[in-house]
PAMAR-851373 format. One record per residue (C-alpha): residue in three letters; y, x, z negated. Coordinates in steps of 0.2 Angstrom, whole numbers, padded with zeros to 4 digits, always signed. Last residue first. Example, Ala and Ser with C-alpha at 12.3 -4.5 7.8 and 13.67 -1.06 7.14 Angstrom:
REM PAMAR-851373
SER-0005+0068-0036
ALA-0022+0062-0039
//
This chain:
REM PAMAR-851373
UNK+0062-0027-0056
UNK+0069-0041-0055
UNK+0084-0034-0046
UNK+0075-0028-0034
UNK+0065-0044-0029
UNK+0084-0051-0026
UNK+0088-0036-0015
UNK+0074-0038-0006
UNK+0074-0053-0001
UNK+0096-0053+0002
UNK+0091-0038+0015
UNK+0074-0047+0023
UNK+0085-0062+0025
UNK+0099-0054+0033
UNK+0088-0044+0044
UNK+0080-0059+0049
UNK+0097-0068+0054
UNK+0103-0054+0064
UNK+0097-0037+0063
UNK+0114-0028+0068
UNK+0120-0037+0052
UNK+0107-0028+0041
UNK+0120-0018+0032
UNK+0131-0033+0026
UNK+0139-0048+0034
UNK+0137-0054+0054
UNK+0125-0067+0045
UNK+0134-0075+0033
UNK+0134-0090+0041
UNK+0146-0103+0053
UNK+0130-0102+0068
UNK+0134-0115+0082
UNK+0150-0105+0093
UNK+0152-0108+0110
UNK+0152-0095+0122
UNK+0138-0102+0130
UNK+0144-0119+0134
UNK+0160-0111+0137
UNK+0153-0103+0153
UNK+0142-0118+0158
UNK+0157-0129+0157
UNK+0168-0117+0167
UNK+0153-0112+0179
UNK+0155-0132+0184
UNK+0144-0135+0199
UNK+0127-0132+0192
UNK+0132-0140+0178
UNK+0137-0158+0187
UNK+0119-0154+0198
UNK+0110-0154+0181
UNK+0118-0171+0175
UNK+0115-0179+0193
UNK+0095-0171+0192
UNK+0096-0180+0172
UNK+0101-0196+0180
UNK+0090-0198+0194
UNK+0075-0191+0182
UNK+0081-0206+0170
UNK+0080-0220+0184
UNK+0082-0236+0174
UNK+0076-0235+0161
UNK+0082-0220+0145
UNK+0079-0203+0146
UNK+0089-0194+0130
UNK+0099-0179+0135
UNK+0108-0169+0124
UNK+0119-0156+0131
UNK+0122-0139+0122
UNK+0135-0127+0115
UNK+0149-0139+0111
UNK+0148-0138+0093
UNK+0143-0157+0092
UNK+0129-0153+0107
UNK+0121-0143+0096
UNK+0123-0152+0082
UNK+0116-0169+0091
UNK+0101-0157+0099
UNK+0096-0152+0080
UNK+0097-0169+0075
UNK+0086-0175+0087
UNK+0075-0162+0086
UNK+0072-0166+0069
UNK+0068-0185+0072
UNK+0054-0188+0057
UNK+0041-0184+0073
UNK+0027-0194+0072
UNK+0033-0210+0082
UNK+0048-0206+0093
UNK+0055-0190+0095
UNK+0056-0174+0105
UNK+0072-0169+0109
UNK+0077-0167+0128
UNK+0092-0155+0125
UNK+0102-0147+0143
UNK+0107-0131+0138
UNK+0119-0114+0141
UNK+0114-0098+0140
UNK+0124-0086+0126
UNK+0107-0075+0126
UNK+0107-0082+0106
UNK+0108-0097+0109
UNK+0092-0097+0119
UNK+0083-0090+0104
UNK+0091-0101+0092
UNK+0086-0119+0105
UNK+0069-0111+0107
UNK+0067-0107+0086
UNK+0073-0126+0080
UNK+0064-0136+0092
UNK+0075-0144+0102
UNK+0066-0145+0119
UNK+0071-0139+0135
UNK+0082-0138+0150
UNK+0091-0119+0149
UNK+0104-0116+0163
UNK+0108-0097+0172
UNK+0091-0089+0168
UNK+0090-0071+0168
UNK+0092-0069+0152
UNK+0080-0083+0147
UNK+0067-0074+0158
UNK+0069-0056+0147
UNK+0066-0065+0133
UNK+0051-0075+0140
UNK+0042-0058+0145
UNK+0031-0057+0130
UNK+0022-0073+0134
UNK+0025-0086+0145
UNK+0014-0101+0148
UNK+0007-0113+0160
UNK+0020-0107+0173
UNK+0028-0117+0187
UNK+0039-0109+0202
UNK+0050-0122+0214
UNK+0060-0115+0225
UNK+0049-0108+0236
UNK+0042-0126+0236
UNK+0029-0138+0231
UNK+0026-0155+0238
UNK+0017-0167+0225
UNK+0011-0160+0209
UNK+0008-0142+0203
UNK-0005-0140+0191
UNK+0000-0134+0174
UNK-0002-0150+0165
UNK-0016-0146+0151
UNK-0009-0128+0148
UNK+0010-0131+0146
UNK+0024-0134+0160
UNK+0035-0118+0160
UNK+0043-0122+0175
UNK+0056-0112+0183
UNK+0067-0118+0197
UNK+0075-0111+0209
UNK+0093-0119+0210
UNK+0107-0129+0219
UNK+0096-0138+0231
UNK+0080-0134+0221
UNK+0089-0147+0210
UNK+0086-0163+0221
UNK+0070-0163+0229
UNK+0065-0159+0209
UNK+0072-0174+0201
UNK+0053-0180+0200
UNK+0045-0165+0195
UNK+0058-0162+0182
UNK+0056-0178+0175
UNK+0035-0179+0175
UNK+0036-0163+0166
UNK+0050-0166+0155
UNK+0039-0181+0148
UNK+0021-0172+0148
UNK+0030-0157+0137
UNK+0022-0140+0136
UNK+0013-0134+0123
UNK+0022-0120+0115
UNK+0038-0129+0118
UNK+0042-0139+0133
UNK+0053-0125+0142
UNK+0061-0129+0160
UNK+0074-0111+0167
UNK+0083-0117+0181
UNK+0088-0099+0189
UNK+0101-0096+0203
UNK+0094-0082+0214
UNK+0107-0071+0220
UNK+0101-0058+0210
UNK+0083-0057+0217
UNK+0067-0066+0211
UNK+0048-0060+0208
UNK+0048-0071+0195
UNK+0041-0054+0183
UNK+0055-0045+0194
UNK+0069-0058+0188
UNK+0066-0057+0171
UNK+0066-0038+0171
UNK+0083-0039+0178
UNK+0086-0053+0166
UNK+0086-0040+0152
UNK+0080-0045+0134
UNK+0082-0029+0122
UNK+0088-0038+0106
UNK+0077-0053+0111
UNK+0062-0043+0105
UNK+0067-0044+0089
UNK+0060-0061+0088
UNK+0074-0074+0081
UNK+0078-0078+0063
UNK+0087-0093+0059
UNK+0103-0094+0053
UNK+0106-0089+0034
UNK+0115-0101+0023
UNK+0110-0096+0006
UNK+0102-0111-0007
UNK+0098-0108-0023
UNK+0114-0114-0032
UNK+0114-0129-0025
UNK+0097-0135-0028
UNK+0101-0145-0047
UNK+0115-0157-0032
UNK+0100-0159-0022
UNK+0095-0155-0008
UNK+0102-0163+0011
UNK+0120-0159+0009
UNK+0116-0140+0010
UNK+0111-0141+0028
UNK+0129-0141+0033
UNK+0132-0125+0033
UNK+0118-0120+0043
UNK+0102-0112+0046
UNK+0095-0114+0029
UNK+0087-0101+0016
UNK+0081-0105-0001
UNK+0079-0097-0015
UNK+0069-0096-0032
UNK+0057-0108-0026
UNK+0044-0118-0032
UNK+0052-0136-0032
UNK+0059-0130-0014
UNK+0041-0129-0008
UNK+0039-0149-0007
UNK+0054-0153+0002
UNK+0051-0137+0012
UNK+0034-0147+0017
UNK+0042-0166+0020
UNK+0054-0155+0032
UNK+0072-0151+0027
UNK+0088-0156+0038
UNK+0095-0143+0053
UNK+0081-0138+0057
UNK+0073-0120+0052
UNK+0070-0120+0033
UNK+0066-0105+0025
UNK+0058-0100+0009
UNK+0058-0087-0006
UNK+0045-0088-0020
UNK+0044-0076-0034
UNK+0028-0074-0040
UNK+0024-0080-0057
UNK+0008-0085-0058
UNK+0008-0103-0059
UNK+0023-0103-0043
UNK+0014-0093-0031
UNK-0004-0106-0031
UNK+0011-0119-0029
UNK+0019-0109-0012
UNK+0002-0103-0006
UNK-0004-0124-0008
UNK+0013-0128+0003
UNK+0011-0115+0015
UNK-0002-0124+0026
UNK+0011-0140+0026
UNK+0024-0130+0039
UNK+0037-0119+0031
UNK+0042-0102+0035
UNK+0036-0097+0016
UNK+0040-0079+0011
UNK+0031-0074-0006
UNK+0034-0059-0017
UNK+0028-0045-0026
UNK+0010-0047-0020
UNK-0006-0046-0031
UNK-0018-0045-0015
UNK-0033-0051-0025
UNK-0022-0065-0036
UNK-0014-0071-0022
UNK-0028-0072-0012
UNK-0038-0079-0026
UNK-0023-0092-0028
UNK-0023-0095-0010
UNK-0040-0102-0011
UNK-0037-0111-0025
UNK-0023-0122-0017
UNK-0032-0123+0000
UNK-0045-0133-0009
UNK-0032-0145-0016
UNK-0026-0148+0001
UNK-0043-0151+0008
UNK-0042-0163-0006
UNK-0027-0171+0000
UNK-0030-0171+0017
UNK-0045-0182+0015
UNK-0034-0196+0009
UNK-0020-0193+0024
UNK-0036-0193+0035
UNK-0037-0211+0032
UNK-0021-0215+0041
UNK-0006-0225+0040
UNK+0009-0215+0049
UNK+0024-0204+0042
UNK+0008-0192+0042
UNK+0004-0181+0027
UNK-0004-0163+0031
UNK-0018-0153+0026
UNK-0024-0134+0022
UNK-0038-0125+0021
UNK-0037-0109+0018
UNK-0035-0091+0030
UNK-0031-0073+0025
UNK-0024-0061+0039
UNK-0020-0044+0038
UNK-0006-0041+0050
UNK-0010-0030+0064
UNK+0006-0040+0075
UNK-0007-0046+0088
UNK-0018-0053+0073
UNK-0002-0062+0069
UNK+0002-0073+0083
UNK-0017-0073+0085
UNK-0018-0083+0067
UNK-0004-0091+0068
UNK-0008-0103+0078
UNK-0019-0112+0067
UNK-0038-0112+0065
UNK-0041-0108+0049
UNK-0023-0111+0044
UNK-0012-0097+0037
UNK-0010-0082+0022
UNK-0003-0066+0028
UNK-0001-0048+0024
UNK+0013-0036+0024
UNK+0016-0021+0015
UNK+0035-0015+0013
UNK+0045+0001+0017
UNK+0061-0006+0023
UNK+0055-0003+0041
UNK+0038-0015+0037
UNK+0050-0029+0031
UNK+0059-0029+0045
UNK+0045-0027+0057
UNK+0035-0043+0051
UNK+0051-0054+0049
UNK+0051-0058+0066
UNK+0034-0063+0064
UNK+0043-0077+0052
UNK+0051-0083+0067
UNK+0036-0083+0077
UNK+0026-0092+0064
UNK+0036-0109+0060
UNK+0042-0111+0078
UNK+0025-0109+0087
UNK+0018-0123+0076
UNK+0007-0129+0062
UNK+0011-0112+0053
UNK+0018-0106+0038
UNK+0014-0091+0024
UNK+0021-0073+0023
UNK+0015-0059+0009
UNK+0026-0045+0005
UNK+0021-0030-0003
UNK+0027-0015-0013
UNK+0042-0005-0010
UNK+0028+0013-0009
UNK+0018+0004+0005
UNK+0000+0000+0000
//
């Protein structure tokens, strides 16, 4: 074990919860720390972090859906299982601290942290709390938020604990370069670029939207389609103009630099890591039954501070009116321009030693600092 001591990390149930904290992986390694891991058996977080050499501890875990279910009652004891798992973890790896990225698997990690006295820091990424930071935040001696205005959502007693942060994006954003980008699309530099993400798993609604608006902006723009695995066949006449993807990997940075307009979901980590290339975006949240509207409130802000769009298809003719919203952007390079100028992040986050590091590096600083002066 590192000399600083060691960190363990918790949070998955989707691609935003685990690659922002596998932005944390680096920073916390550079300062001297061990890292290890505690996940889902089967979650996404697993390879994230295999890839990263992180030693990885799975439990059971559950979750509570905003719907009636009978899996919410056998949740409950796979939750209690995952309770005592972590425990041993915790007990065996004995860390100095635990991050939590949210997601229902860190809950159980969060409680087994709290009974033996292990200082539990945790992170929310939308702009209200989840069901599980809600939960987490009774165990933790701080809490980090992405804006300002996420305070108003705890309570009064919480106050005190909470730190506007941002949100941490991958390091590897650092270096994006949209030349790079355009040689992975095989794409010169006059190529205006449409970039189309649906989160880590695609999105059937943007999909079927895109493909039908398409005629219209492969006029003004190739466009790239990151379409998901289970609907990455192309449909209906494809052009040179018109590349889709099942899924990008390690060269998305370097595609969302080369891209002129971003048309995607609102999950907290794409809309941060977008935003932070300056890139101007259309929002399609994700919402309905399921989801407790996150996205929704995430595109509102974002179009509220003037960086984004927010686009909700609604009868008649949504792919007419989001190719005719598209096209308005395509011909305004004022909008787009102060669109990505504009400013969403009011934090602390250009402060202090770790500014170059962005949000992450601010987090990993006050962590440390905090576990220092425990010591």
């Amino acid at each position: 074990m590192n000399a600083a001591g060691k960190v363990l990390l918790t949070g998955g149930g989707s691609a935003g919860h685990v690659t922002l904290n596998a932005a944390l992986v680096p920073l916390f390694r550079a300062r001297g720390w061990d890292v290890c891991y505690v996940g889902s058996q089967n979650g996404i977080e697993r390879g994230l972090m295999a890839r990263l050499d992180v030693r990885y501890h799975a439990i059971q875990t559950g979750k509570w859906r905003r719907y009636f279910s009978l899996r919410n009652v056998s949740d409950v004891f796979r939750i209690i299982a995952g309770f005592f798992a972590a425990l041993k973890v915790l007990k065996r790896e004995h860390p100095a601290l635990l991050f939590s990225k949210g997601g229902f698997v860190s809950v159980p990690p969060c409680a087994a942290a709290k009974v033996l006295g292990i200082p539990v820091f945790t992170h929310e990424s939308d702009y209200s709390p989840g069901l599980a930071t809600r939960i987490n935040t009774r165990f933790a001696e701080k809490i980090f938020v992405p804006y300002g205005e996420s305070a108003a959502f705890f309570p009064d007693r919480l106050k005190g604990k909470i730190c506007v942060s941002g949100n941490p994006i991958r390091p590897d954003f650092a270096a994006a370069d949209p030349a790079k980008g355009r040689e992975f699309l095989s794409l010169g530099d006059g190529e205006r670029i449409l970039l189309v993400l649906g989160g880590s798993l695609g999105s059937l609604e943007i999909n079927s939207l895109v493909r039908a608006a398409l005629p219209e902006l492969t006029r003004h723009y190739t466009v790239v389609h990151q379409t998901g695995e289970v609907d990455a066949a192309p449909r209906g006449d494809v052009t040179t103009r018109y590349k889709p993807y099942a899924y990008f990997k390690d060269e998305i940075p370097h595609i969302i630099a080369a891209a002129e307009l971003i048309l995607c979901r609102s999950g907290a980590g794409t809309i941060w890591e977008c935003k932070s290339l300056n890139k101007p975006m259309v929002l399609i949240p994700f919402r309905g039954s399921g989801t407790r509207g996150d996205q929704v409130e995430n595109a509102r802000l974002f179009e509220k501070a003037g960086a984004a769009i927010c686009f909700i298809p609604e009868e008649p003719a949504p792919a007419e009116k989001l190719s005719a919203l598209i096209i308005s952007l395509a011909e305004d390079p004022q909008k787009r321009r102060l669109m990505g100028e504009a400013n969403i992040a009011r934090t602390t986050v250009s402060e202090g030693p770790a500014a170059s590091e962005g949000a992450a590096g601010f987090i990993a600083e006050e962590i440390v600092r905090r576990v220092g002066e425990k010591k």
